[in-house]
C-alpha positions in Angstrom: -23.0 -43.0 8.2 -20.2 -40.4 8.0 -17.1 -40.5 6.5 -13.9 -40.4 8.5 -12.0 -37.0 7.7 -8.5 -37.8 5.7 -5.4 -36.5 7.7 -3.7 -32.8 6.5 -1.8 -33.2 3.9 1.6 -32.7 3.2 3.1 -29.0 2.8 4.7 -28.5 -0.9 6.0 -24.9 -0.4 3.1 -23.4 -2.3 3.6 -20.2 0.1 7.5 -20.4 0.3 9.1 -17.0 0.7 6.0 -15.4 1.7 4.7 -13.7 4.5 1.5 -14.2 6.0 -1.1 -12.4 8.3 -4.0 -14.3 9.7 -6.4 -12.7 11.8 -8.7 -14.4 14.9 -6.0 -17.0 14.8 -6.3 -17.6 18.6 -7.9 -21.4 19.7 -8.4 -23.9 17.8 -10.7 -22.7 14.8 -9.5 -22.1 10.8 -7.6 -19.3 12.0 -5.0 -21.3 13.7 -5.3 -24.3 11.3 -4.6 -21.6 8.8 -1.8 -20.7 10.5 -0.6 -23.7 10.4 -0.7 -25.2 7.4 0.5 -21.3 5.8 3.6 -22.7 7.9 3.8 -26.1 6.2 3.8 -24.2 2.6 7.1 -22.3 3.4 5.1 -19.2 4.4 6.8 -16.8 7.5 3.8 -16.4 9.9 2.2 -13.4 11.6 -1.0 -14.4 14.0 -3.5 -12.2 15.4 -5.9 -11.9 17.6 -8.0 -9.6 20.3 -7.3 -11.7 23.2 -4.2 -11.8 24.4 -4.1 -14.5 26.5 -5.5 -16.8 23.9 -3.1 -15.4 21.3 0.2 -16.4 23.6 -1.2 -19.7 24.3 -1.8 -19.7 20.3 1.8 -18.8 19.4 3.5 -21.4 21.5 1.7 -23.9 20.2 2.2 -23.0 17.0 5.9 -23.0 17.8 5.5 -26.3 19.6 4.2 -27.9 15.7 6.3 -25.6 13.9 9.3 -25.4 15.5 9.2 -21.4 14.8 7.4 -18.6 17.0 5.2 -16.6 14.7 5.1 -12.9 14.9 1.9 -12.5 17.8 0.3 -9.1 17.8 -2.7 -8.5 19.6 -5.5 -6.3 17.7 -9.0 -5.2 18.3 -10.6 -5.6 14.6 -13.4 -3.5 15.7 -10.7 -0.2 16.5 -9.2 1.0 13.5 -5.9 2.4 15.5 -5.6 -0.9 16.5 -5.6 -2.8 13.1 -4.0 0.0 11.9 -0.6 -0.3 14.1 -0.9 -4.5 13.1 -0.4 -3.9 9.7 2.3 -1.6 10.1 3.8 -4.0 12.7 3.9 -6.5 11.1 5.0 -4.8 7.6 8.0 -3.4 9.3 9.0 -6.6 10.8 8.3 -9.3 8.6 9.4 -6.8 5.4 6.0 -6.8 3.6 3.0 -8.6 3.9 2.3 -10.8 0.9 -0.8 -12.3 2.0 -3.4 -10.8 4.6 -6.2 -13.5 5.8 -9.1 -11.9 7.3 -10.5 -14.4 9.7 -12.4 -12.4 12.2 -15.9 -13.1 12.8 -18.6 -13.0 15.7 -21.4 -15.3 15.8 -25.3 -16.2 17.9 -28.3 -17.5 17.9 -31.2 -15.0 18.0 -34.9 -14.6 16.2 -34.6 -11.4 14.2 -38.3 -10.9 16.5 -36.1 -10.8 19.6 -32.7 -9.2 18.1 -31.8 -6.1 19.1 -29.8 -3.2 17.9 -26.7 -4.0 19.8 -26.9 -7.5 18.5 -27.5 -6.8 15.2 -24.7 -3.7 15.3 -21.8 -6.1 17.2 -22.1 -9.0 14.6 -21.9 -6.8 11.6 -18.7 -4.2 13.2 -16.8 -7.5 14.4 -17.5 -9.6 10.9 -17.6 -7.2 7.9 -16.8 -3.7 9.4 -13.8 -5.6 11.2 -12.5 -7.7 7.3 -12.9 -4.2 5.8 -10.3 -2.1 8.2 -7.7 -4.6 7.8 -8.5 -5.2 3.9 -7.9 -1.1 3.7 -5.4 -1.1 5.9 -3.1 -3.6 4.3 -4.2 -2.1 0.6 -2.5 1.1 1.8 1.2 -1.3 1.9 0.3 -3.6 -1.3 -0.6 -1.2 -3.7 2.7 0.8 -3.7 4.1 -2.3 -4.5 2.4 -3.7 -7.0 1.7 -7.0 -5.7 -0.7 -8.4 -2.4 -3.5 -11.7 -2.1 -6.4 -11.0 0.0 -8.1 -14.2 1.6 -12.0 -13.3 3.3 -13.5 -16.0 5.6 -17.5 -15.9 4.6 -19.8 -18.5 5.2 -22.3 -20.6 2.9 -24.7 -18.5 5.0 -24.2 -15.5 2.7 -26.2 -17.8 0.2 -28.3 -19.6 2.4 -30.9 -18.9 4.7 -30.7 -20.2 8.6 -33.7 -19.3 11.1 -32.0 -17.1 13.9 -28.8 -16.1 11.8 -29.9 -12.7 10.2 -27.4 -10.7 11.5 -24.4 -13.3 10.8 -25.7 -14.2 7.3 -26.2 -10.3 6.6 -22.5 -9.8 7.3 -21.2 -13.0 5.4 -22.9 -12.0 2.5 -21.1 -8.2 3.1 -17.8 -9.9 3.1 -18.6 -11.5 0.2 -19.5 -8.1 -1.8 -16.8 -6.6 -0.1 -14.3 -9.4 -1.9 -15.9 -9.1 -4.8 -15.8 -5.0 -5.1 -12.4 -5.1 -3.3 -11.0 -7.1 -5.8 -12.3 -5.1 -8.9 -10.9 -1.9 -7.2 -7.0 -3.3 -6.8 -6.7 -5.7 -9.7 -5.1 -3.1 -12.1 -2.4 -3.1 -9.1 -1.7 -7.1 -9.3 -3.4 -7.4 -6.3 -5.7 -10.3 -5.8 -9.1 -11.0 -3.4 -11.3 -13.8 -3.2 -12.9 -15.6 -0.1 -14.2 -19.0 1.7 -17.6 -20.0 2.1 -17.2 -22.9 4.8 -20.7 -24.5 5.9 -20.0 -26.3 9.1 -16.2 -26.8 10.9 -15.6 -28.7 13.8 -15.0 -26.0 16.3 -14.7 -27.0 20.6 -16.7 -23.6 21.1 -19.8 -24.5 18.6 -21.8 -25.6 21.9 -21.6 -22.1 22.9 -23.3 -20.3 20.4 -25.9 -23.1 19.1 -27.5 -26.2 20.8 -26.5 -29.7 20.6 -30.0 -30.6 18.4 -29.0 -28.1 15.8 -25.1 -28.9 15.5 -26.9 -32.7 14.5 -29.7 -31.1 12.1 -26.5 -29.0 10.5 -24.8 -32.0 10.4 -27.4 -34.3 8.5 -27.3 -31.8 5.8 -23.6 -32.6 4.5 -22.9 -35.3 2.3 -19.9 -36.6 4.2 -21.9 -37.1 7.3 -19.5 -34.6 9.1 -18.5 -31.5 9.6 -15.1 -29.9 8.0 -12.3 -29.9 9.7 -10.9 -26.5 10.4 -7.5 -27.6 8.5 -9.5 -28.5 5.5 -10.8 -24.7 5.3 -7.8 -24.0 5.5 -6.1 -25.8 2.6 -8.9 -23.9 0.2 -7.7 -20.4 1.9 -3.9 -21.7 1.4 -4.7 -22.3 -2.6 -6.0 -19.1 -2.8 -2.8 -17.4 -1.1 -0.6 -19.2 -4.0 0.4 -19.0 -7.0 -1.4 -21.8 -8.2 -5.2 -19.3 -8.0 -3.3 -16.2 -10.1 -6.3 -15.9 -12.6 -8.9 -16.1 -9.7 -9.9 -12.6 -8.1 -13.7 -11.5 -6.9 -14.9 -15.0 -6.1 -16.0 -16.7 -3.5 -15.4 -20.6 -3.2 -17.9 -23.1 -1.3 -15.8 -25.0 1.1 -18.8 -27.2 1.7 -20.4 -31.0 1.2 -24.1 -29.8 2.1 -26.7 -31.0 -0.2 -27.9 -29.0 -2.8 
């Protein structure tokens, strides 16, 4: 039997008078959810995402809950021109960025037998290569001023093996040495970096990328019976934006109720 998910909780301005960047915030993923609940903590919110289409339909909603348009820029993680004129963007408009959450990711299902290069090489530029040209990018602005939080999505997968996941799991465990390493290279600045590890999150485009059997089998493994709700990643990602995580840097937290 699974346990019903509790309802988001209630915003108490942990991100007040902050500004936030959250990438692959298009549809209705933790990108978005992030988004949002940055917004319920006081936070002034930047979204981006590749597709622009998505992203518009992305930013009125999140005007429609918020009752404030977020900053929308459209950015190709995988072009570092691109990423680069997001940060600047959104560093010359919002006045700083406070808080960058690197969200982007790519996912499949193939046998490492039947994988090829271009498989292999598009996962690993859109998940790791993609987190470490914005992570750069944005260092460039927080270190001058002394002050910047870094928030990785990973995935338990970095830790755990999956049959037909090598290239995702591959780059989830390079975002997670990236936070690590990242975050030993900047804290002398008071800059901070840590990451996610989410196992499963209800997502509408799951069906896509895995079967139905699977999605159950991944399922039956967590100890709630269900999979996370995107918000619920989310909250973890908000805790590490605040104040409230400002002796944690380098780690990576399990957002996850599989069983051991």
């Amino acid at each position: 039997m699974s346990a019903a998910p509790p309802g988001p909780p209630a915003g108490h301005q942990l991100l007040a008078g902050k500004t936030v960047l959250v990438t692959a915030a298009a549809g209705a993923g933790i990108g978005f959810a992030t988004a949002l609940r940055c917004a319920a903590e006081g936070a002034t919110v930047a979204v981006s995402d590749r597709h622009e289409r998505r992203l518009a339909e992305a930013a009125r909603a999140f005007e429609e809950q918020t009752g404030k348009p977020p900053l929308a820029v459209a950015c190709d993680g995988t072009v570092q021109a691109q990423v680069d004129h997001l940060i600047d963007t959104v560093d010359a408009e919002l006045g700083g960025i406070d808080v960058l959450i690197n969200n982007v990711g790519l996912g499949g299902e193939v046998s490492i037998v039947d994988m090829t290069d271009e498989q292999w090489s598009t996962v690993l530029d859109v998940t790791l290569t993609a987190t470490f040209r914005a992570t750069r990018a944005v260092l460039r602005h927080m270190v001058p001023r002394g002050r910047g939080v870094i928030v990785n999505n990973a995935s338990v997968l970095g830790w755990r093996a999956q049959e037909g996941q090598a290239h995702y799991a591959a780059a989830k465990a390079g975002v997670m040495a990236l936070t690590r390493c990242a975050a030993m290279d900047v804290a002398r600045y008071g800059i901070r970096v840590n990451a996610v590890s989410p196992s499963i999150v209800t997502h509408p485009f799951l069906a896509k990328v895995t079967t139905q059997e699977n999605l159950a089998r991944l399922v039956s493994r967590e100890a709630f019976g269900r999979a996370a709700e995107p918000w619920e990643v989310a909250s973890v990602m908000v805790f590490l934006a605040s104040d409230y995580s400002s002796y944690m840097t380098g780690e990576v937290v399990s957002v996850s109720s599989q069983h051991a």
